[in-house]
N, C-alpha and C positions, 0 to 999 in steps of 0.2 A: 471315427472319421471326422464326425464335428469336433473334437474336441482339439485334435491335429491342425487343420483347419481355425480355430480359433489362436494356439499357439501360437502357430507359422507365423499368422497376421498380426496377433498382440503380442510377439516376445513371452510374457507369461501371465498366468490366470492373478494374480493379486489386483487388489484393486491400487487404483493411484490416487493419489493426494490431489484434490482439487487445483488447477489453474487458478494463478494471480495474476491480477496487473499490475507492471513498474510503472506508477504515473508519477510524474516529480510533479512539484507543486514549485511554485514561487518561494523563494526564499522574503519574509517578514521582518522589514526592517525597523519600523515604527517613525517613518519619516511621513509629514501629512499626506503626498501622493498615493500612498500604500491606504487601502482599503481594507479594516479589518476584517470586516463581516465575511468579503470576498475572500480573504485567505482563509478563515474558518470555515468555506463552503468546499474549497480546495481541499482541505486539509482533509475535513469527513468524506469527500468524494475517493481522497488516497487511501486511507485507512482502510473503507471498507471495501475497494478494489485489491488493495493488498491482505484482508481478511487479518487484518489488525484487531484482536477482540478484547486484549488483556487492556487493560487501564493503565499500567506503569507503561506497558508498550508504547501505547497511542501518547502518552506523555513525551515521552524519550522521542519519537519520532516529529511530534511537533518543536521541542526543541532543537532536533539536528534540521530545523528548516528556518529555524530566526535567525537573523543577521543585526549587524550595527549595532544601533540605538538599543532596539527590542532584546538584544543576547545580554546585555549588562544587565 
């Protein structure tokens, strides 16, 4: 009966992959307005809301966030 019960309400017994969070971050343009530190506090708040672990990852994702100046 529990186990039915358990079914019914979960769909099924496997376990699920942890929740992420989509937090965008500011795009880093390197113009003096733009605050580095501040984007790098963004950047690590994204990463490990998105459970970014890998290092080439966390690379690659910082890159698809620079703009202008900063992408040359």
């Amino acid at each position: 009966m529990l186990r039915q019960q358990q079914t019914a309400a979960g769909g099924s017994m496997h376990s699920r992959r942890p929740e992420t969070l989509k937090i965008d971050i500011s795009k880093y343009s390197g113009v003096e307005e733009d605050s580095l530190l501040r984007w790098f506090v963004e950047l690590d708040d994204a990463t490990r809301a998105r459970r970014i672990d890998d290092g080439d990852m966390q690379v690659a994702f910082a890159q698809s966030n620079l703009a202008g100046r900063a992408k040359t």
